[in-house]
C-alpha positions in Angstrom: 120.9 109.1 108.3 122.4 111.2 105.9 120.7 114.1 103.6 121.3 117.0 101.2 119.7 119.2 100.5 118.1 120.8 96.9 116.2 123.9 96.4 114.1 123.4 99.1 113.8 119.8 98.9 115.5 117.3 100.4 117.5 114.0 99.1 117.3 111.1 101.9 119.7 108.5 102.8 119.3 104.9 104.1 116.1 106.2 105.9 113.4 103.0 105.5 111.6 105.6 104.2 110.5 106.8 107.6 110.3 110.6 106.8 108.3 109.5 103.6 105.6 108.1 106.4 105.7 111.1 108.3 105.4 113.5 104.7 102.5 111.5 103.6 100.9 112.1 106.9 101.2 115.4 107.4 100.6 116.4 103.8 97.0 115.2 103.8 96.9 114.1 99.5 93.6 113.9 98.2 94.8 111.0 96.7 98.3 108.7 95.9 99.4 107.2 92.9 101.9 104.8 92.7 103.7 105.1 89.0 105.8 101.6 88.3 107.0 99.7 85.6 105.4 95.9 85.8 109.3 94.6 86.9 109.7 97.1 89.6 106.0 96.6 90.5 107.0 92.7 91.1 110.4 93.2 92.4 110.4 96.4 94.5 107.2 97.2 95.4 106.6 94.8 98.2 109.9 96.3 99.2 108.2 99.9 99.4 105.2 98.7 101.3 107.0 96.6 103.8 109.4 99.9 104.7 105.8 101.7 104.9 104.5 98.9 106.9 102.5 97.3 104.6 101.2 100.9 103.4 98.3 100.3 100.6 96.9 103.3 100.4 97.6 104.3 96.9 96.6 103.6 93.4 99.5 101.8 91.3 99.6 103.2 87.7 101.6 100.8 85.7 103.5 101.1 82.7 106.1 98.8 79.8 109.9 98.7 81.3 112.1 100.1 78.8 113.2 103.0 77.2 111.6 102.2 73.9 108.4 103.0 76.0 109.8 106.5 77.0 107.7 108.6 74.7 104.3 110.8 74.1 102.1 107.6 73.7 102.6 106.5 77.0 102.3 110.0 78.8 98.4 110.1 77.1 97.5 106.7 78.7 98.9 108.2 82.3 97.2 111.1 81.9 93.8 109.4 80.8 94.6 107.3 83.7 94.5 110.0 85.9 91.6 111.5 84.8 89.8 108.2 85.2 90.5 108.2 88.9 89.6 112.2 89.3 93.1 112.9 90.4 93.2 116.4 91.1 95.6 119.5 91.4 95.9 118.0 95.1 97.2 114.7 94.5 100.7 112.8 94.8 102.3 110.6 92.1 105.7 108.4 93.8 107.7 107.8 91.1 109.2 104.4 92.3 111.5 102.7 89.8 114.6 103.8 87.2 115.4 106.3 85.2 112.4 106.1 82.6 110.1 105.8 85.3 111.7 109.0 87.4 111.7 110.7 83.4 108.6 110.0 82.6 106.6 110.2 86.0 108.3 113.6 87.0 107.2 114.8 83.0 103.7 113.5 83.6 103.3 115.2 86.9 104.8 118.2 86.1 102.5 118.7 83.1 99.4 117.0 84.7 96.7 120.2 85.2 99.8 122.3 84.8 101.8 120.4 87.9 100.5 118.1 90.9 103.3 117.1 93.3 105.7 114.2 93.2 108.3 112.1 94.9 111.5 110.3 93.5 112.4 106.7 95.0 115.0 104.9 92.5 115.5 102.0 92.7 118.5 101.6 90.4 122.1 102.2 90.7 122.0 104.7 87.4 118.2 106.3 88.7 120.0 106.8 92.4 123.0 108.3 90.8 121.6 110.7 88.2 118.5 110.7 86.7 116.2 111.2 90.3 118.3 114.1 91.5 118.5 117.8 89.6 114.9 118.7 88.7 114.9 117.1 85.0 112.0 114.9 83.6 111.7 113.9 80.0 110.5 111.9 77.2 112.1 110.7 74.0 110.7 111.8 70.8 111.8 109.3 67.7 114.2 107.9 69.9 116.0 111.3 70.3 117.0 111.2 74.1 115.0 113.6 76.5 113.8 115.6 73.6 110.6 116.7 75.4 110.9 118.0 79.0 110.8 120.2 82.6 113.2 121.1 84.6 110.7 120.8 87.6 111.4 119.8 91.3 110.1 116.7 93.2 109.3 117.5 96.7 111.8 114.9 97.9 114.1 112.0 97.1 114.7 108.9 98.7 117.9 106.7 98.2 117.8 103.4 99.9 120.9 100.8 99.1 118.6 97.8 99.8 116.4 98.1 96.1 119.8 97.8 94.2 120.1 94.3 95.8 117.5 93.1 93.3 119.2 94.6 90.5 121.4 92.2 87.5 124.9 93.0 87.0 124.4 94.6 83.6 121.9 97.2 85.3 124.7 97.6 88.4 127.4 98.4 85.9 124.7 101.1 83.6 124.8 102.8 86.4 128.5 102.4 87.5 129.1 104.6 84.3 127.5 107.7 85.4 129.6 107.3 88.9 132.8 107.2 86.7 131.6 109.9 84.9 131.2 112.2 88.2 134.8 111.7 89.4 136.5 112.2 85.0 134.6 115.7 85.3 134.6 116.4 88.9 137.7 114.8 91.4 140.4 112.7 90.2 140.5 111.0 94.0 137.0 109.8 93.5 137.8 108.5 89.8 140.8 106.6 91.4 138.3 105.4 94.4 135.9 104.1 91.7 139.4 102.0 89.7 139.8 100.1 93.1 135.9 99.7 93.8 133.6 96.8 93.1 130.6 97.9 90.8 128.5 94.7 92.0 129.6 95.2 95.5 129.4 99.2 96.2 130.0 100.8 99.0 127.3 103.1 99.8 129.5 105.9 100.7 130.5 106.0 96.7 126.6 106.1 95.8 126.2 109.1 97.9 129.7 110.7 97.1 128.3 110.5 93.8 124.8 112.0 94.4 126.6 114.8 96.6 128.9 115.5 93.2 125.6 115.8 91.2 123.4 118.1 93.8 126.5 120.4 94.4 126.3 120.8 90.6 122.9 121.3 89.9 122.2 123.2 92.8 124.7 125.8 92.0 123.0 125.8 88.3 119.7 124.5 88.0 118.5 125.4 84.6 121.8 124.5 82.8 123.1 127.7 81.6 126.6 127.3 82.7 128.4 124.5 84.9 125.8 122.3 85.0 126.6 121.3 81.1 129.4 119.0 82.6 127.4 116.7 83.4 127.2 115.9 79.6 130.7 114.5 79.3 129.9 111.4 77.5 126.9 112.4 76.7 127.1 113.8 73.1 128.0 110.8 71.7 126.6 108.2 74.0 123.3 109.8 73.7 123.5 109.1 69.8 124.8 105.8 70.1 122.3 104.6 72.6 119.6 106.2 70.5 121.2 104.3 67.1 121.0 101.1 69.1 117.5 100.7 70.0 116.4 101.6 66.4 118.6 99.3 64.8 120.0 96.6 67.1 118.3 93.4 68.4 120.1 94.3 72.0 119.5 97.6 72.8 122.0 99.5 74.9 122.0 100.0 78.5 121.9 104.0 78.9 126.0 103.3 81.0 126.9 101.1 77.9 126.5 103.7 75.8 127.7 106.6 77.6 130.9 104.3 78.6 131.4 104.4 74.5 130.9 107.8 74.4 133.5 108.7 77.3 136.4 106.7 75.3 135.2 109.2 72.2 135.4 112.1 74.3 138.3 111.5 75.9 139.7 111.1 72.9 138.8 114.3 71.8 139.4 115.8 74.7 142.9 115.0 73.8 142.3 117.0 70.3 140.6 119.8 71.2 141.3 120.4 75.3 144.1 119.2 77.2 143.7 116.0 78.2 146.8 114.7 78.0 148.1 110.9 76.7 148.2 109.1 79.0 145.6 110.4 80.8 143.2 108.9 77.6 145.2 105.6 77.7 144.2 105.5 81.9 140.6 106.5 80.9 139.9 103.8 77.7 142.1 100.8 80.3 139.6 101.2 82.9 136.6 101.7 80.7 137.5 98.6 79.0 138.3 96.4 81.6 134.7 96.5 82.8 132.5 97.2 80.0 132.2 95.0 76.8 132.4 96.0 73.2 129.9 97.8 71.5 130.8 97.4 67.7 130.0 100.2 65.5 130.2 99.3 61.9 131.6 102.1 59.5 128.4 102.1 57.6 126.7 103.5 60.8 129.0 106.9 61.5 126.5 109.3 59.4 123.6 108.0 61.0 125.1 108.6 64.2 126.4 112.5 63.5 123.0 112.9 62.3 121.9 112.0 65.9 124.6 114.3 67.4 123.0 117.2 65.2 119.8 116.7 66.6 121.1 117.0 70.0 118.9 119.3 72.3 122.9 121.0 73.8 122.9 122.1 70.5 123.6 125.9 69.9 123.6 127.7 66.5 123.7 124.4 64.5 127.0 123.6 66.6 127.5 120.0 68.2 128.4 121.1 71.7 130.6 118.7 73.7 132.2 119.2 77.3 135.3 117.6 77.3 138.3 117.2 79.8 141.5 119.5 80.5 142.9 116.8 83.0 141.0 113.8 85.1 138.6 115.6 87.2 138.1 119.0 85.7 135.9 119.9 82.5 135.1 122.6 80.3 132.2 122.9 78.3 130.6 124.5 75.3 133.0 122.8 72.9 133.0 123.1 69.5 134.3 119.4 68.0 134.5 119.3 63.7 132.6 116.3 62.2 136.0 115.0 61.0 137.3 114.4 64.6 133.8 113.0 66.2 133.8 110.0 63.5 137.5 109.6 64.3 136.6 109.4 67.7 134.2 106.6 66.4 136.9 104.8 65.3 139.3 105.3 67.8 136.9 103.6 70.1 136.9 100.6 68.3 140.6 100.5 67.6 140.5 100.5 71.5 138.9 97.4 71.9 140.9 95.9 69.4 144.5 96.0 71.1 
């Protein structure tokens, strides 16, 4: 059993969720609730119950899968929801899904009668990697990304490699991107470790390498003043493009998709404006391309997507603010980019895909 520990909470490892058993026992919640979308209520919930052996003692709050569901509308009906079963300031909501669920359930319960308590159990590759772990909830407002949020702590985490057996490829490799992403900004070893690994396949040792990169940053800044910005890399324009996508494309992005587009732009300008050095992009955009397909961007879309960049919540001052590389594994951030070199990088992206 392996764990690490977060400002007083603690993120669990390949545990069956037996110390969730003992927690919920000793804790003595007025009441549980049990926030799922309806796939992860069909998939992985019999999985949670059976670990808990056969635990039922919850209410299940369900809500739409997707991020397109992320937003203020849905909050009301949880919230109304939990009114309608008298959930008090004593209560517990398990947030037991992805990344909208961990978003939007931490948001809910954070904000529910100014904060009731919850508990993070992701049960996807990209949720287990990122979005459970660091104290962040969020919802999207106009499908700007995370628009509306905490920073606010669950009182633990639980990580268990067996729920990302019932995840597709696609949803393996969304995920995948935000592991990549750790080692470009964080240790080149790892980012070579990740070139020889199988996304479908992972070893769980690289799932909590990765989870061990994140914690080490966030725990060291919490609120985002300072280092924790590098966890943006990719972000800035991935963010944009993911957000361009599910207005205006009949295949929305996965949220690795798009950030794998936006660390091909920002290695590229990582090369223009840091010191990121040739080659170094040419290794990045090889091994970003041999594993994720094309997203085309059509010309006719760059203003709409800078416009998205603008409305950024990194933003200081009216300044797009990008972290960028100096070298594979170490990043800078606060980064002022012009307008002329993002929609280059644009393009650059696309040349990539087209040699």
């Amino acid at each position: 059993m392996a764990e690490l520990i977060n400002s007083g909470h603690t993120i669990h490892f390949e545990t069956q969720l037996k110390p969730l058993a003992q927690f919920l026992e000793d804790a003595k919640y007025s009441r549980i609730f049990v926030f799922t979308d309806r796939n992860t209520s069909e998939v992985c919930l019999p999985v949670f119950q059976s670990m808990l052996g056969d635990f039922t003692n919850f209410d299940l709050i369900e809500t739409d899968p997707g991020e397109e569901n992320k937003n203020i509308d849905f909050c009301i009906g949880i919230w109304r929801t939990l009114l309608d079963f008298e959930a008090d300031r004593k209560c517990l909501m398990i947030n037991l899904g992805g990344g909208v669920i961990t978003d939007m359930g931490g948001f809910v319960a954070s904000t529910y009668k100014r904060g009731i308590d919850f508990i993070n159990i992701p049960t996807t590759l990209l949720a287990q990697v990122d979005a459970s772990v660091g104290g962040k909830t969020g919802i999207d407002i106009e499908n700007i990304k995370n628009m509306v949020g905490t920073f606010a702590l669950p009182q633990a985490v639980f990580i268990e490699s067996e729920f990302l057996t019932t995840l597709p490829e696609r949803e393996l490799l969304s995920g995948f991107a935000e592991m990549i992403k750790h080692g470009l900004i964080l240790d080149a070893g790892y980012y070579e470790a990740l070139k020889k690994a199988d996304f479908k396949n992972l070893d769980s040792e690289l799932v909590y390498r990765s989870v061990a990169f994140k914690n080490q940053v966030v725990t060291e800044d919490p609120l985002e003043k300072g280092l924790r910005k590098i966890l943006n890399f990719g972000h800035t324009v991935g963010h944009a493009v993911e957000s361009y996508a599910l207005s205006n494309s009949k295949k929305p992005l996965t949220h690795g998709e798009a950030i794998a587009v936006g660390m091909i732009c920002e290695a590229y300008l990582s090369t223009k404006n840091s010191t990121l050095s040739m080659d170094e992009l040419d290794d990045i955009c090889s091994f970003i391309k041999s594993i994720y397909p094309i997203h085309f961007i059509k010309p006719q879309s760059l203003t709409s997507i800078l416009d998205l960049m603008k409305s950024d919540k990194k933003n200081e001052h009216g300044q797009i603010n990008f972290s960028l590389l100096e070298s594979i594994g170490k990043c800078e951030y606060n980064c002022k980019v012009s307008e002329k070199d993002i929609r280059e990088s644009l393009l650059y992206y696309s040349s990539v895909y087209e040699d």
